[in-house]
C-alpha positions in Angstrom: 156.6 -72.3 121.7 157.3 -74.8 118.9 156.1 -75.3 115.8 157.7 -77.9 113.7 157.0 -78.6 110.2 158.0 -82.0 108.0 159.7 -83.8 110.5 159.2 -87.4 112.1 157.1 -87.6 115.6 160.3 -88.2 117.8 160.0 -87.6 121.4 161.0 -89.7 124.3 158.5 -90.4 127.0 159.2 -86.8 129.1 157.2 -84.7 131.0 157.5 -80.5 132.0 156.9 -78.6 135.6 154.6 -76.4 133.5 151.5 -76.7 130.9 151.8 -78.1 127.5 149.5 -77.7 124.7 150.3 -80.3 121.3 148.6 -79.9 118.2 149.4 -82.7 115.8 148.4 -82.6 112.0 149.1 -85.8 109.9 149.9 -88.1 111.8 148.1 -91.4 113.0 148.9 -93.5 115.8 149.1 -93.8 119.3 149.0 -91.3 122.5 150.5 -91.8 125.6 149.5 -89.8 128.4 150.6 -91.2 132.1 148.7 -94.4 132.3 146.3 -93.5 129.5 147.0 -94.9 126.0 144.4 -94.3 123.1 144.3 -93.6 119.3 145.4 -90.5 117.5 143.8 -89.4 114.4 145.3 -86.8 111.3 144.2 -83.7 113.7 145.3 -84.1 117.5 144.9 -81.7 120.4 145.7 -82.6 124.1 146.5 -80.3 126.9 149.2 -81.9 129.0 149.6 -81.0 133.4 152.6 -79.9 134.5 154.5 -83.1 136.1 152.6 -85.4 133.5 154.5 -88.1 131.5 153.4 -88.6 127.9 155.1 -89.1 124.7 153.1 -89.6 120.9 154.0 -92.6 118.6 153.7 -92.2 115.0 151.9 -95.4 113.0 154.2 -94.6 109.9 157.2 -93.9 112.3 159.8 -92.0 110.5 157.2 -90.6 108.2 156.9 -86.4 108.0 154.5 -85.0 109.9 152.6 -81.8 108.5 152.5 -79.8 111.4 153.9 -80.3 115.3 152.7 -77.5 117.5 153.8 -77.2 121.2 153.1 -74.1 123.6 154.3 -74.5 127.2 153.4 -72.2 129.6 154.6 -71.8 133.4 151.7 -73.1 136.1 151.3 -69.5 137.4 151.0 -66.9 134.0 147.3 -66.8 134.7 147.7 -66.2 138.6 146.9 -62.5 137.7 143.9 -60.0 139.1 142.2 -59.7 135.8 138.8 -61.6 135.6 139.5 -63.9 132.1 142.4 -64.6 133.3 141.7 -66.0 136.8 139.3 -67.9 135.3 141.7 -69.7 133.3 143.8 -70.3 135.7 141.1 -71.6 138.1 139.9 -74.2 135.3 143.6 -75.0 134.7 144.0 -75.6 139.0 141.1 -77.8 138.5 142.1 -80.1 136.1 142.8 -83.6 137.9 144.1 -85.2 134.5 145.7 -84.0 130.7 142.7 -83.1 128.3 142.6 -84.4 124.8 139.9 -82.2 123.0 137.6 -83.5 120.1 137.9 -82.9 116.5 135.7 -80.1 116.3 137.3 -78.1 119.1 140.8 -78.5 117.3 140.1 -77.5 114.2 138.3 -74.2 115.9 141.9 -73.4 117.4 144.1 -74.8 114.9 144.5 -71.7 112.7 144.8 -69.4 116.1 147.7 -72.4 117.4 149.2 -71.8 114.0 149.3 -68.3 113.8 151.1 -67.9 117.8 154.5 -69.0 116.0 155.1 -65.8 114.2 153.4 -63.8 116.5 155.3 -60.9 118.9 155.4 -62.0 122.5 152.4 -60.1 123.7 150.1 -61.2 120.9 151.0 -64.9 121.6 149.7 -64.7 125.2 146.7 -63.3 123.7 146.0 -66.1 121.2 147.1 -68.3 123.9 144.2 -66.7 126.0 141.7 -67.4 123.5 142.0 -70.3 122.9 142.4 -71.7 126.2 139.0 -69.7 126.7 137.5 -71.7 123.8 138.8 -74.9 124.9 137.8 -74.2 128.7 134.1 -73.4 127.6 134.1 -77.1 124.9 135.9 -79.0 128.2 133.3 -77.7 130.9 130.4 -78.3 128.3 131.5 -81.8 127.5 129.8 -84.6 129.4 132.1 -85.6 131.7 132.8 -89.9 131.8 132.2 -90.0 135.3 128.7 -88.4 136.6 128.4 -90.0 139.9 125.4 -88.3 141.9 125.7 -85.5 144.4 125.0 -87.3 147.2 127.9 -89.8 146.3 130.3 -88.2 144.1 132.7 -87.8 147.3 132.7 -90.8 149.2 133.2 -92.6 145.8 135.8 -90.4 144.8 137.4 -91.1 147.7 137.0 -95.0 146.9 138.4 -94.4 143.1 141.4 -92.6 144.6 142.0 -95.5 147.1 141.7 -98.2 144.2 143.9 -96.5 141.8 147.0 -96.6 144.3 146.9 -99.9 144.8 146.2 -102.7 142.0 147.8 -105.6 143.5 145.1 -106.5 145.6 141.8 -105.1 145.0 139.1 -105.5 147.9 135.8 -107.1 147.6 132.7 -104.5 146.6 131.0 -105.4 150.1 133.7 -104.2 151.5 134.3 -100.7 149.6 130.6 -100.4 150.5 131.4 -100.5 154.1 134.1 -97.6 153.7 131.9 -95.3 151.6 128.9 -96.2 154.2 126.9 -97.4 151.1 125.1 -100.6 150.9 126.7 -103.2 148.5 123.7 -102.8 146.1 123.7 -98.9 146.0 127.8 -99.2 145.5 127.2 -102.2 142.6 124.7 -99.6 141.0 126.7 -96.4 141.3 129.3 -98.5 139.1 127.1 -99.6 136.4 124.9 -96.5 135.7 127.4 -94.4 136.7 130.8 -95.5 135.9 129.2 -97.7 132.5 130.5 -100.9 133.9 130.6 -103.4 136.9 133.4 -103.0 139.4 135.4 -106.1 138.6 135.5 -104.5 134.6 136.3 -101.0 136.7 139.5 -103.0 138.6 140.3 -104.5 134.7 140.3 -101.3 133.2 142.8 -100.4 135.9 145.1 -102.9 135.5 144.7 -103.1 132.1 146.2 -99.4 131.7 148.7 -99.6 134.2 150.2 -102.4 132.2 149.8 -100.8 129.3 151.8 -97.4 130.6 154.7 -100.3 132.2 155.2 -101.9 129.1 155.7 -98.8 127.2 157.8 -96.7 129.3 159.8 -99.7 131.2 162.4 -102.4 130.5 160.8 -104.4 133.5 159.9 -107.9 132.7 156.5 -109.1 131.7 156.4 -111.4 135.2 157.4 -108.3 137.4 155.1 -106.0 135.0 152.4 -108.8 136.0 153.0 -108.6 139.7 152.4 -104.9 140.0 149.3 -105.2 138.1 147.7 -107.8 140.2 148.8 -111.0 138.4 149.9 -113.5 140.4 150.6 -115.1 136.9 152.5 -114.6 133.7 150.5 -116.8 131.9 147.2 -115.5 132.8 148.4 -111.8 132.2 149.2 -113.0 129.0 145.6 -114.5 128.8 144.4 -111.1 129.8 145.8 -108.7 127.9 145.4 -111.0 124.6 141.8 -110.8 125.1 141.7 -106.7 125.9 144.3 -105.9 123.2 144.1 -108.5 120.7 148.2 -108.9 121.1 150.5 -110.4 123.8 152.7 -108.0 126.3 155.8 -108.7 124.2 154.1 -107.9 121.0 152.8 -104.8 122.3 156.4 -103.7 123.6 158.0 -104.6 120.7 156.1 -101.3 118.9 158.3 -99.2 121.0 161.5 -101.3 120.2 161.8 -98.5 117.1 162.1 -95.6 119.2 164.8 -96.6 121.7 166.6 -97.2 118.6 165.2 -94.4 116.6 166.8 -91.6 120.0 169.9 -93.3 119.9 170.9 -92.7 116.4 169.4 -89.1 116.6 171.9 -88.4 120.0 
């Protein structure tokens, strides 16, 4: 465990072969977390999978941040024959994707999180306990993005899976409808209620985060970061992301420009 106090938000892009709990208190900016990229307010929590890439960017970017609070734990320390526990473990085993909790569940665990950096070993693992319990409880309760009906949820799954491994060429909806063994107009509505949005904003979305985790972690150029998205053009990817981000790709790279500096000087 970490807990770091008045010091800037510095950390490559990195990931662990074990959980990682962060806890960030002010600090504003932006959160990286494999493909995902949103906003970060003053309090922060995210649970992290073992294997996952992510890194946090400060807005102010050398300014001191209040409190920095990591706890990493190995995959297995909940693998153990006592009821709470296996629970934990089999939410954790669950978990497709990192979590990033709301407001109100961070601030319930904040003081606990705070606390586990003084705390003897055994009294760690049992704050660490509790509040996973109390995050597991707000996570399960929360309504989930996707809510796909019974009768669908796995054949679109299936289709979701199949889409996000390959955005260079997405297939026509008639024929994803044929793969799931839906009609085209049950697949077209299982996208919009379900999923909030058509399927050709679905395969944007996709793209538009893949590019977004390429230009952030990668020196590749904006044509070849183009290409793997599904651009068969610089210009239009340009076009594109302009109109989702309100900036260019080399704009939006050049945030980053800081930190490869920023790690070098520190080393």
């Amino acid at each position: 465990m970490k807990h770091i106090k008045q010091s800037p938000l510095l950390f490559e892009w990195h990931q662990h072969d074990c959980y990682e709990l962060i806890l960030t208190l002010g600090a504003t900016g932006k959160r990286f977390i494999a493909d995902d990229v949103h906003v970060f307010e003053a309090v922060d929590l995210a649970l992290i999978l073992p294997g996952e890439p992510h890194t946090w960017d400060n807005q102010d970017q050398q300014a001191l941040v209040g409190d920095v609070v990591v706890v990493l734990w190995p995959k297995d320390l909940f693998a153990v024959n006592i009821n709470e526990f296996e629970a934990l473990q089999t939410w954790l085993n669950g978990l497709e994707y990192g979590c990033v909790f709301s407001l109100e569940s961070a601030l319930k665990v904040k003081d606990l999180l705070l606390e586990m950096a003084d705390a003897p070993a055994l009294k760690k693992l049992t704050l660490l306990s509790e509040v996973l319990s109390f995050l597991m409880t707000a996570q399960i309760e929360k309504e989930m993005p996707i809510n796909v009906s019974s009768r669908h949820r796995a054949r679109v799954a299936t289709i979701l899976e199949a889409l996000n491994k390959d955005l260079t060429c997405f297939p026509r909806l008639s024929d994803l409808a044929v793969q799931a063994n839906l009609s085209t107009s049950t697949l077209k509505r299982v996208f919009k209620d379900d999923l909030g949005m058509s399927y050709s904003q679905y395969c944007e979305q996709l793209r538009l985060k893949r590019a977004r985790h390429l230009l952030a972690t990668t020196a590749l150029p904006i044509g070849v970061v183009a290409q793997q998205c599904g651009f068969n053009s610089s210009a239009y990817f340009n076009q594109f992301y302009k109109k989702h981000e309100n900036m260019t790709p080399s704009r939006f790279r050049k945030q980053f420009a800081w930190r490869k500096r920023a790690m070098s000087v520190k080393k």
